[in-house]
C-alpha positions as CSV (number, residue, x, y, z in Angstrom):
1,X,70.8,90.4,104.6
2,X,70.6,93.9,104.4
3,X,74.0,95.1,106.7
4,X,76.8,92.9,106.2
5,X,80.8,93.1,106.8
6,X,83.6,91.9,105.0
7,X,87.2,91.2,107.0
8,X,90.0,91.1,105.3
9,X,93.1,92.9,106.8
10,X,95.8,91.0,104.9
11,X,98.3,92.2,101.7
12,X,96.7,93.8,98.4
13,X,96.2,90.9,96.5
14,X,93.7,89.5,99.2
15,X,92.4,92.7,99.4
16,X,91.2,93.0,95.7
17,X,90.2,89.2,95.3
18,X,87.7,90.1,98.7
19,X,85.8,93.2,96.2
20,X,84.6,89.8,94.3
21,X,82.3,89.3,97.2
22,X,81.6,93.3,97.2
23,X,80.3,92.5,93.7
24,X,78.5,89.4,94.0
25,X,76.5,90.4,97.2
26,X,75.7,93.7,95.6
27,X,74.5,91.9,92.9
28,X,72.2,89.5,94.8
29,X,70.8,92.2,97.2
30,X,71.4,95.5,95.7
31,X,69.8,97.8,98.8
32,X,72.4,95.8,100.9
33,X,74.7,97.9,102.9
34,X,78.7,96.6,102.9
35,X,81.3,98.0,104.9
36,X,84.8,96.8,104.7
37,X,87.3,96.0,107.2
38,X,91.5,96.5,106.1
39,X,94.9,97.0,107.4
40,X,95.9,100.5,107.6
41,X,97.7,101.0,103.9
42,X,95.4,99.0,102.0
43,X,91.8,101.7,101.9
44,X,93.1,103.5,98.9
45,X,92.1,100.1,97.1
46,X,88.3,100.8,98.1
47,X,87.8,104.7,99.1
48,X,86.1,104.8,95.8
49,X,84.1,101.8,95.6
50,X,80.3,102.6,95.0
51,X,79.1,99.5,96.2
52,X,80.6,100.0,100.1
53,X,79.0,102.3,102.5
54,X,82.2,102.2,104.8
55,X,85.9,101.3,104.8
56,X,87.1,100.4,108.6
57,X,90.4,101.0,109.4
58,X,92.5,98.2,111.5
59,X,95.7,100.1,111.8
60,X,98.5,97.9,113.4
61,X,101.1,100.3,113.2
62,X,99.6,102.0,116.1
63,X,99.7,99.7,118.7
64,X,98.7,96.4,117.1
65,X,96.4,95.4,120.1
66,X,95.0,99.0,120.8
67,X,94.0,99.2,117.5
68,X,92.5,95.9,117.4
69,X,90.2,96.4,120.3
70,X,89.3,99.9,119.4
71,X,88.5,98.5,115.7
72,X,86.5,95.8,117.2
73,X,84.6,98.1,119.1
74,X,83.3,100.0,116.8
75,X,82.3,97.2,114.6
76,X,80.3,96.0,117.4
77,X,78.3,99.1,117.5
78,X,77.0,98.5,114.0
79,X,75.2,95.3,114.8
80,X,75.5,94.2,111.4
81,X,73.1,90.9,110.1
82,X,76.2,89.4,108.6
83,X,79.7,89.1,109.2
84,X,82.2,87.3,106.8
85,X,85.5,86.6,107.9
86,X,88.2,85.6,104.9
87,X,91.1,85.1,107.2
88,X,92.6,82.4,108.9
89,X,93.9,84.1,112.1
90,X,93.3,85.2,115.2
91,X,93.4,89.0,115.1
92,X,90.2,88.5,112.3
93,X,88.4,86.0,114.2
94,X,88.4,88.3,117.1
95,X,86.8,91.0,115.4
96,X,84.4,88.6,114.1
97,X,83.1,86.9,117.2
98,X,83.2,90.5,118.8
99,X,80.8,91.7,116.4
100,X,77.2,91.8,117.3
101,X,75.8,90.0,114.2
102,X,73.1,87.6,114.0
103,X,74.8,85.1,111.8
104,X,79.0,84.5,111.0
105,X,80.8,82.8,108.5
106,X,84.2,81.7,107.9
107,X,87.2,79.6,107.4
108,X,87.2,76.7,110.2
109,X,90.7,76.7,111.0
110,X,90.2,80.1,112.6
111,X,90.5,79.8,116.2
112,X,87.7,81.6,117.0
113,X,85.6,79.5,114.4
114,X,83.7,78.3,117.4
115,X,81.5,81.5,117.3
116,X,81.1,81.3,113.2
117,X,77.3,80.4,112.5
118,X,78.7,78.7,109.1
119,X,82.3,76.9,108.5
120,X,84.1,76.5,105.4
121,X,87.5,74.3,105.4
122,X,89.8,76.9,103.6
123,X,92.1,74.1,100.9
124,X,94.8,75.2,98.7
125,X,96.2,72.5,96.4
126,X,93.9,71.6,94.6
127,X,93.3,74.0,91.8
128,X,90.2,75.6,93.0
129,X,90.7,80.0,92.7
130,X,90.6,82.2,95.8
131,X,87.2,83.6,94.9
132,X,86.0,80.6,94.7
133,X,86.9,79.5,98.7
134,X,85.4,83.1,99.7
135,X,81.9,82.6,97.3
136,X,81.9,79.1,99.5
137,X,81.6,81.6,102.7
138,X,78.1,83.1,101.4
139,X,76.5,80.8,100.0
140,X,73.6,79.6,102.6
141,X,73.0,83.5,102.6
142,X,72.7,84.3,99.1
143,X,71.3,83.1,95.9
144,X,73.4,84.6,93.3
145,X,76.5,83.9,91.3
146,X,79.9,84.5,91.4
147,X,81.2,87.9,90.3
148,X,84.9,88.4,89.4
149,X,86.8,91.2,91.3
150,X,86.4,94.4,90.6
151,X,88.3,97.9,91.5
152,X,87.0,101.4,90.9
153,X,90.1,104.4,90.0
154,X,88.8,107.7,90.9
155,X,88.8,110.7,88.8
156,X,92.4,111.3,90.6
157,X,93.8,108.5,89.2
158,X,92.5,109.3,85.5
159,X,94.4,112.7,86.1
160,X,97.6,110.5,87.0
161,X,97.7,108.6,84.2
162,X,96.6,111.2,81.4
163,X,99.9,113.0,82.8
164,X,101.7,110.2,81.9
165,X,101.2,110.7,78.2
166,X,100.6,107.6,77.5
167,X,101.7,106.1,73.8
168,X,99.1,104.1,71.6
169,X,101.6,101.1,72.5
170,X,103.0,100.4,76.0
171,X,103.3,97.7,78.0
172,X,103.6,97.1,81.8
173,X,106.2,95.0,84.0
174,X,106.0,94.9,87.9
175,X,109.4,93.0,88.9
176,X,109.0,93.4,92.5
177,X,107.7,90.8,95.2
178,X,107.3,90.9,99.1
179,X,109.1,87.6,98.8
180,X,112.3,86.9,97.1
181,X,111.6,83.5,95.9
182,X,108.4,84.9,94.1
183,X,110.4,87.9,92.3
184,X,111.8,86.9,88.6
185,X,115.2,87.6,88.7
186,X,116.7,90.6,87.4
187,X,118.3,89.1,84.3
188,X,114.9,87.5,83.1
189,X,113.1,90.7,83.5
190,X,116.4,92.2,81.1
191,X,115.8,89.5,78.6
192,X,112.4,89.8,78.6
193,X,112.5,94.1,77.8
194,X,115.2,92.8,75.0
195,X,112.5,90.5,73.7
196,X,110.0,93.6,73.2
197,X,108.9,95.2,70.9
198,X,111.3,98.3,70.4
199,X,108.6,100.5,69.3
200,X,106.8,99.5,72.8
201,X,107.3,101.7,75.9
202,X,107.8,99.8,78.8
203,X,106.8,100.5,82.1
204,X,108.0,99.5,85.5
205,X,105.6,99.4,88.2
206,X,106.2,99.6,92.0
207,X,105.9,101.1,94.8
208,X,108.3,103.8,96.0
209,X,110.4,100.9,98.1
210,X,111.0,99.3,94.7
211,X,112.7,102.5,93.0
212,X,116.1,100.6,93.4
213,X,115.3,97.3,91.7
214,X,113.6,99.0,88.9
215,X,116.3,102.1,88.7
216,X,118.7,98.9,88.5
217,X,116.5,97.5,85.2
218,X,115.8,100.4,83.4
219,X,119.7,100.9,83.4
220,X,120.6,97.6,82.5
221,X,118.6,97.5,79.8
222,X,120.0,100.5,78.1
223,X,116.4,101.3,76.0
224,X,115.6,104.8,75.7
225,X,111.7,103.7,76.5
226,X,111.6,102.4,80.2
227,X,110.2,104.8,82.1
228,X,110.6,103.8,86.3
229,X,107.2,104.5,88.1
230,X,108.4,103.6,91.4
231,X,106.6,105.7,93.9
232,X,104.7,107.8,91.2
233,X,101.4,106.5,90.8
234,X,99.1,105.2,93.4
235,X,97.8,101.4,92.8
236,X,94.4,102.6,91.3
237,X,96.0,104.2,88.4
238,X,98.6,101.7,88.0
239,X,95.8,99.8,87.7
240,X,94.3,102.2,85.2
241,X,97.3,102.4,83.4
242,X,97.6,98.3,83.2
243,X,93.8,98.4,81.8
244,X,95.2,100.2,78.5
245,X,97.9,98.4,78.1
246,X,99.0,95.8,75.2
247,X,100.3,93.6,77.5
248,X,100.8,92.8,81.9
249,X,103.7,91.4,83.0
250,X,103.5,90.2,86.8
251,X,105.3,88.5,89.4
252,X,102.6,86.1,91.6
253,X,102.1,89.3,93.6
254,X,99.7,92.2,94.2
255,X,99.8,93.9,90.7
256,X,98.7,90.2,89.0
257,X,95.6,91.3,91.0
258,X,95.3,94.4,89.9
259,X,95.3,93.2,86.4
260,X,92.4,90.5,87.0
261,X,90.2,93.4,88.8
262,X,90.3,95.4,85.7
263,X,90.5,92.7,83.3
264,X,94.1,93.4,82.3
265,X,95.9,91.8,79.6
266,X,98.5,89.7,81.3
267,X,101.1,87.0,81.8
268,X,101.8,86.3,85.0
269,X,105.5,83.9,86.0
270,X,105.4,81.9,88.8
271,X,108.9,81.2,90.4
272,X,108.5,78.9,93.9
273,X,104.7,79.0,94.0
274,X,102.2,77.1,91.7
275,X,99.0,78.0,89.8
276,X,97.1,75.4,91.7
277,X,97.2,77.4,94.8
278,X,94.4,79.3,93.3
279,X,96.1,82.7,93.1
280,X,96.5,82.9,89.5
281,X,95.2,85.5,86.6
282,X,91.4,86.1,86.2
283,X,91.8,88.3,83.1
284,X,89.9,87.1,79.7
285,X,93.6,87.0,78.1
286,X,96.2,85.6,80.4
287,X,98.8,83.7,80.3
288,X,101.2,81.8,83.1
289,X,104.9,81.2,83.2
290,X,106.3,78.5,85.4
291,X,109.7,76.5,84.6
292,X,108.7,73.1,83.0
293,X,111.7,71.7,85.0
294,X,110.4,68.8,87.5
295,X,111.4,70.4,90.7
296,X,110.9,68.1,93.8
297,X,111.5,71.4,95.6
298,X,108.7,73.2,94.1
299,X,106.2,74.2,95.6
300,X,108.6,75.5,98.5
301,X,106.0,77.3,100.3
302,X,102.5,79.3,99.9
303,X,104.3,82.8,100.6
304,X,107.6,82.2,99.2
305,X,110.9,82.9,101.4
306,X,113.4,85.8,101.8
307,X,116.3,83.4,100.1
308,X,115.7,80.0,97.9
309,X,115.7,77.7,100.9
310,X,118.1,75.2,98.6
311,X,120.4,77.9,97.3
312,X,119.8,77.5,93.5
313,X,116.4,79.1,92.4
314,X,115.6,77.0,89.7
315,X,112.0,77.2,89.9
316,X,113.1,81.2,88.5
317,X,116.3,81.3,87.1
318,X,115.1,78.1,84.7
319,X,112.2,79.8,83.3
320,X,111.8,80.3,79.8
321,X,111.1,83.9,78.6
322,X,108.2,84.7,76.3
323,X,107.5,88.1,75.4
């Protein structure tokens, strides 16, 4: 295979678990040419990437269909030898069986699997990772093992962290989640700064919609050494900055995948989701959370909910802190 694409227009996390196959089909075949297709929001992740040639756009904020047809069009005039599709939906399959590829593979619940030249049933449940369903995908095509995800911070990112001023000892803490039920809450995240190290800086990470929530900790905790990053650094340097540090912590969100790409110390909690999903930490040292509590109501959901659909939130306000 010497032109291949990789789809994957969904949130960051599935973003940086996709560079895995990035590194593992470099590995195998390493004149191979990769281009990458993401949502609009997601290319700083890859701009910087060695191993791609190209990062297509899909951007949905600009007329979601539009876009889609004007994305797939121009994915059709590469006429790549392989196209690997890690999404379940329509808008991916689209662009996959508009491509002009010799061979296809994906996920067979995709509705336009029909056009795939190799299926995969895509199961969560059972304990097997993420990158281990998308390694499934290549497989007939490549004779190689699996490589762990990997993400590349630019020079521009070094420069945003060395501004920082970083002491010898600092940790990290990202207590923000697209979904409520997969957020700590507030007062665990207070318990668990009071349960640092004093002599540790702590860092909140987030994006600048999180400045709130993590305005609302720093303040709470009443420590002279959290320092609110909402909306200061860009996700490759909090990456960078979570590479150096003593310890991650992380909701079952994006930055628990930032911390795997760059081998991260870090303990990840898991509210109303579960480890067996096969989204959990990839990092050498890593640790998981979860309340030991037998909760019929747990797992709820794969992507967690706005509110806890039975009004308690056990599955977060039960668990146990450990610095």
């Amino acid at each position: 295979m010497k032109k291949i694409l990789i789809i994957q227009t969904a949130f960051i996390g599935d973003v940086i678990l996709a560079t895995s196959l990035i590194e593992t089909i470099a590995a195998a075949e390493p004149n191979a040419i990769i281009d990458f297709v993401l949502r609009k929001g997601n290319e700083g992740l890859l701009n910087a990437n060695p191993k791609l040639r190209k990062v297509i756009i899909w951007d949905k904020s600009n007329g979601k269909y539009k876009s889609l047809f004007a994305t797939a069009k121009e994915i059709r005039t590469e006429k790549y030898d392989l196209v690997i599709n890690l999404q379940r939906y329509a808008s991916s399959g689209y662009l996959a069986w508009r491509a002009k590829a010799k061979f296809k593979t994906g996920f067979s619940q995709n509705p336009f699997s029909f056009s795939f030249s190799n299926k995969v049933k895509h199961q969560i449940g059972n304990g097997k990772h993420e990158i281990q369903r998308n390694f499934e995908l290549i497989q007939p095509y490549f004779n190689s093992s699996l490589v762990g995800p990997r993400l590349y911070p630019s020079a521009k990112e070094s420069e945003q962290v060395k501004a920082l001023d970083c002491p010898s000892d600092y940790v990290t803490m990202a207590p923000s989640s697209v979904w409520f039920t997969k957020q700590l809450p507030v007062d665990k995240w207070l318990e668990l700064i009071q349960k640092t190290d004093p002599k540790s800086t702590v860092y909140l990470l987030g994006g600048s919609t999180d400045h709130s929530l993590l305005e609302e900790i720093k303040t709470k905790s009443n420590r002279p050494k959290v320092i609110n990053l909402a909306g200061k650094i860009n996700l490759l340097a909090s990456a960078l900055l979570m590479k150096g540090a003593k310890m991650n912590y992380v909701n079952d969100s994006g930055p628990l995948h930032l911390a795997s790409a760059m081998n991260a110390s870090v303990t990840a909690f898991f509210c109303s989701t579960v480890p067996e999903f096969g989204f959990g930490p990839l990092s050498e040292n890593s640790k998981i959370i979860q309340t030991t509590e037998k909760l019929s109501c747990r797992p709820c959901g794969l992507h967690g909910f706005k509110v806890c659909p039975q009004g308690h939130f056990k599955c977060g306000n039960n668990i146990s802190i450990q610095p």
